[in-house]
ChimeraX commands (.cxc) that place a marker at each C-alpha (Angstrom):
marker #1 position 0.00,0.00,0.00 radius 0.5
marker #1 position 0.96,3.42,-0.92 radius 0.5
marker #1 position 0.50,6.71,0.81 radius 0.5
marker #1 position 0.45,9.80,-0.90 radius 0.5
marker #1 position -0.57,13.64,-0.07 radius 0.5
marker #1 position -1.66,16.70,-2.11 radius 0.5
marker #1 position -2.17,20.02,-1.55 radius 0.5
marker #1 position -5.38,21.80,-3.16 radius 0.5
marker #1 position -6.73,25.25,-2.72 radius 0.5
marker #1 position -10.35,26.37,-1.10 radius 0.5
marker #1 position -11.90,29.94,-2.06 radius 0.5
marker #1 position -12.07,31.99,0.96 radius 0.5
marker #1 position -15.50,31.92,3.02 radius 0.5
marker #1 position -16.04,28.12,1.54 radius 0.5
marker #1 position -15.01,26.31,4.47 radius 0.5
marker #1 position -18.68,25.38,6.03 radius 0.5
marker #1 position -19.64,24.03,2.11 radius 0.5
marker #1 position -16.92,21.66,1.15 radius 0.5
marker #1 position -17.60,20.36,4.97 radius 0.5
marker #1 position -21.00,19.76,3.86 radius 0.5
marker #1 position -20.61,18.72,0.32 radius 0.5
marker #1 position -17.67,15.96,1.43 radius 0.5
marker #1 position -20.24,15.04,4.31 radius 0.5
marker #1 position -22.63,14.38,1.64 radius 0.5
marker #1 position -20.52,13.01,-0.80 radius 0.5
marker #1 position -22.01,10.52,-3.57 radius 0.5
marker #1 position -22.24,7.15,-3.04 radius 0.5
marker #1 position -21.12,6.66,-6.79 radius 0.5
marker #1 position -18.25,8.45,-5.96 radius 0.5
marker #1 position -16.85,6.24,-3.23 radius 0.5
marker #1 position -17.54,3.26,-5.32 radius 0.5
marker #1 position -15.44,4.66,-8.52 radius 0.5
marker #1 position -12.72,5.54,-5.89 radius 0.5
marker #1 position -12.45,2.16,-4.12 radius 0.5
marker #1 position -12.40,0.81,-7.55 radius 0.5
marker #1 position -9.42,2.76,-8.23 radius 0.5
marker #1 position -7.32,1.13,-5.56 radius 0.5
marker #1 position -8.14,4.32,-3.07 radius 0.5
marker #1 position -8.57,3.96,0.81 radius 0.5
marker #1 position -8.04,5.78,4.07 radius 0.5
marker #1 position -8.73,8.93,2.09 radius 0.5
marker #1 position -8.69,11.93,4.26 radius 0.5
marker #1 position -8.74,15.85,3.77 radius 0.5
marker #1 position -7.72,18.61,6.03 radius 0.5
marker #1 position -8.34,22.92,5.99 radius 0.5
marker #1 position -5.45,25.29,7.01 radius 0.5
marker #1 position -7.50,28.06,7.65 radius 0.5
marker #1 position -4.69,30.64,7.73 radius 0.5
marker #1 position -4.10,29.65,3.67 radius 0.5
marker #1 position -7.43,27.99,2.61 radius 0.5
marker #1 position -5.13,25.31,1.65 radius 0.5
marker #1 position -6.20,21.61,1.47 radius 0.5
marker #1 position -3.89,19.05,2.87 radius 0.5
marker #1 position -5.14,15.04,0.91 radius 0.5
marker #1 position -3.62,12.20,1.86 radius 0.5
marker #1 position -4.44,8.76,0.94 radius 0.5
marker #1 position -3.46,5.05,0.74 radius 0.5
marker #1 position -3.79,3.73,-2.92 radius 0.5
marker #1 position -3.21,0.12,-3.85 radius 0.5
marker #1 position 0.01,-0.85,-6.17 radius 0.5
marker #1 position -2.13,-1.93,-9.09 radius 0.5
marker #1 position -4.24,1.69,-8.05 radius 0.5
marker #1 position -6.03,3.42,-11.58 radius 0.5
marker #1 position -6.34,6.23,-9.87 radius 0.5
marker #1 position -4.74,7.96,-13.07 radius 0.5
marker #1 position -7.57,6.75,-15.54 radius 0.5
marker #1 position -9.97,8.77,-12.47 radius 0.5
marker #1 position -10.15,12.11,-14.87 radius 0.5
marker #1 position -11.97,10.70,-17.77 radius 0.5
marker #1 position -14.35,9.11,-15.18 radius 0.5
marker #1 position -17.90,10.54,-15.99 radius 0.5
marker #1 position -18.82,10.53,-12.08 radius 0.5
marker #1 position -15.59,12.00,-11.17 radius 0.5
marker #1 position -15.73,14.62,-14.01 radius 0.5
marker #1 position -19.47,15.59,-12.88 radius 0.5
marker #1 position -18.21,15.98,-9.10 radius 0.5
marker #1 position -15.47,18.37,-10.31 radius 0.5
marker #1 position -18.02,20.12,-11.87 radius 0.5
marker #1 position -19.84,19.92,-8.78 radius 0.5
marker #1 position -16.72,21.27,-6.76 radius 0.5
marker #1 position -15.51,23.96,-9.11 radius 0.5
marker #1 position -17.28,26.87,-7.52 radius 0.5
marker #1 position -15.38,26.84,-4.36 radius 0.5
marker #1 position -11.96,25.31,-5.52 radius 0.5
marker #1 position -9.05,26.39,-7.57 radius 0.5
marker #1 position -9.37,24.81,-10.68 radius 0.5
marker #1 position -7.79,24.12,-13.80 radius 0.5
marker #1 position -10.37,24.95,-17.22 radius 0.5
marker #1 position -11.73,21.05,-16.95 radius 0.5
marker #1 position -12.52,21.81,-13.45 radius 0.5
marker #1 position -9.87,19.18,-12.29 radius 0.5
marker #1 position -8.89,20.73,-8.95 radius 0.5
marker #1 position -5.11,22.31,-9.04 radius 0.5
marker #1 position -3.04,19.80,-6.77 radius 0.5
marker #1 position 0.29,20.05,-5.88 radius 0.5
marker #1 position 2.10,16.87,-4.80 radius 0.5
marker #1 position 4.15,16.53,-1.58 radius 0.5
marker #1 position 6.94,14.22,-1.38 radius 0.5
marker #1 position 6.93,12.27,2.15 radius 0.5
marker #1 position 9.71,13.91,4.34 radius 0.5
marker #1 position 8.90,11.51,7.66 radius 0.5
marker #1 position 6.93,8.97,8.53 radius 0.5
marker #1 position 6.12,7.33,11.71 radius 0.5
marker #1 position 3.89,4.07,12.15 radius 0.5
marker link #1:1,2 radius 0.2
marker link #1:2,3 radius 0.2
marker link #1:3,4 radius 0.2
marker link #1:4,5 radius 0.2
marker link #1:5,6 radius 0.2
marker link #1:6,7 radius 0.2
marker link #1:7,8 radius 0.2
marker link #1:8,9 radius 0.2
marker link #1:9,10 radius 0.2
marker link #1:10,11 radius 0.2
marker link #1:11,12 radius 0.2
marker link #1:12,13 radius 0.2
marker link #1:13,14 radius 0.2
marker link #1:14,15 radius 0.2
marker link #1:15,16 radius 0.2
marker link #1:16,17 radius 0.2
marker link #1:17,18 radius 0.2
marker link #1:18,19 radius 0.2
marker link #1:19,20 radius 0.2
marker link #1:20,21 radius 0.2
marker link #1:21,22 radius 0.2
marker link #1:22,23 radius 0.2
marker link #1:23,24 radius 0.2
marker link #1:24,25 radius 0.2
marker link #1:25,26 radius 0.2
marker link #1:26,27 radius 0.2
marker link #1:27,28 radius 0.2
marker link #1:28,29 radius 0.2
marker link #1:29,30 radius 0.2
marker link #1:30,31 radius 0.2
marker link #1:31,32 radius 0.2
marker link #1:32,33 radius 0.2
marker link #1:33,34 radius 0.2
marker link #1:34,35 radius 0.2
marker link #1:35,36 radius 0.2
marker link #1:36,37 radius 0.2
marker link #1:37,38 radius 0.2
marker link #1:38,39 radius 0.2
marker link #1:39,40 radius 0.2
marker link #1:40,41 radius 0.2
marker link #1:41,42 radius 0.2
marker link #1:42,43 radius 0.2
marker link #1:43,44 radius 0.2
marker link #1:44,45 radius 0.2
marker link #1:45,46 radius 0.2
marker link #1:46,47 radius 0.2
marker link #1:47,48 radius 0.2
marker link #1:48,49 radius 0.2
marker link #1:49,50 radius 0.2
marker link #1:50,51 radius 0.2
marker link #1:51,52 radius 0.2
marker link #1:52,53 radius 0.2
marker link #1:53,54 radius 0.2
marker link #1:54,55 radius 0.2
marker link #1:55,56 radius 0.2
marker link #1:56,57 radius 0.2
marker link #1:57,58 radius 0.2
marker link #1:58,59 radius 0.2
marker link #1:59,60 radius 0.2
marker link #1:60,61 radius 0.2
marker link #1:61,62 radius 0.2
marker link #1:62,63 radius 0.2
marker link #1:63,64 radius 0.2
marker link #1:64,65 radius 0.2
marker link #1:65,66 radius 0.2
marker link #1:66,67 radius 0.2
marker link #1:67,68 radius 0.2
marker link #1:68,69 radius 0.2
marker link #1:69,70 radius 0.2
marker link #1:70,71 radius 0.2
marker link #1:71,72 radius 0.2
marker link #1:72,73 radius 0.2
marker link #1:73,74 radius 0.2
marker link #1:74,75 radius 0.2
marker link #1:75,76 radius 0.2
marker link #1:76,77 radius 0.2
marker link #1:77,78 radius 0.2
marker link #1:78,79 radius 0.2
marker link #1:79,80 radius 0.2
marker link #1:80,81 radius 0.2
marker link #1:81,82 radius 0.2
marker link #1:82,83 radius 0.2
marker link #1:83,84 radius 0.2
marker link #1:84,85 radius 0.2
marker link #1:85,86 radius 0.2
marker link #1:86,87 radius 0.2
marker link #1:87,88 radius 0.2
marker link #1:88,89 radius 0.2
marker link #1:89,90 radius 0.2
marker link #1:90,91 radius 0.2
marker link #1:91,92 radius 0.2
marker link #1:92,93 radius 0.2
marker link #1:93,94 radius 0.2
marker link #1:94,95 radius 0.2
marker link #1:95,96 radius 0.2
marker link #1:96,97 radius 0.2
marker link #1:97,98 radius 0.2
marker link #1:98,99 radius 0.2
marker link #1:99,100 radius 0.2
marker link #1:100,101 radius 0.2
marker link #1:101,102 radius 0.2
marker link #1:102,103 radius 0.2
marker link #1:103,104 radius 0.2
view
């Protein structure tokens, strides 16, 4: 199993609606990522920087990289565009982090 992180960005005053749209997140959604090899997928604010800290635990055979061209994830993008930095296909901007400790 893999872990990796990501960094994404939040609008400002968007806090209380990603809560609440990630609370309510589609069941279709989970499925396509679980399918993908994703688990243990968590998300966290930095309030100071609207900045959004992923990290997850994806399976070695993961397809997480065919997930763009997935109609549900494209539609939740979509979805998740009006409060997120985006790029023009509404895939959220993400900037990898590279793992500097770890600690089981």
């Amino acid at each position: 199993m893999e872990k990796i992180a990501f960094v994404m960005t939040l609008k400002p005053g968007f806090e209380n609606e990603y809560k609440k749209r990630h609370d309510e997140i589609w069941p279709e959604l989970v499925d396509e990522l679980k399918m993908a090899g994703v688990s243990d997928y968590s998300i966290f604010h930095e309030a100071s920087s609207n900045k959004l800290f992923a990290v997850l635990k994806r399976e070695p055979s993961h397809t997480m990289d065919t997930l763009p061209a997935n109609p549900v994830v494209k539609k939740w993008w979509a979805y998740m565009a009006d409060i997120m930095d985006t790029h023009e296909s509404n895939e959220p901007v993400t900037t990898d982090l590279k793992m500097m400790f770890h600690l089981e």
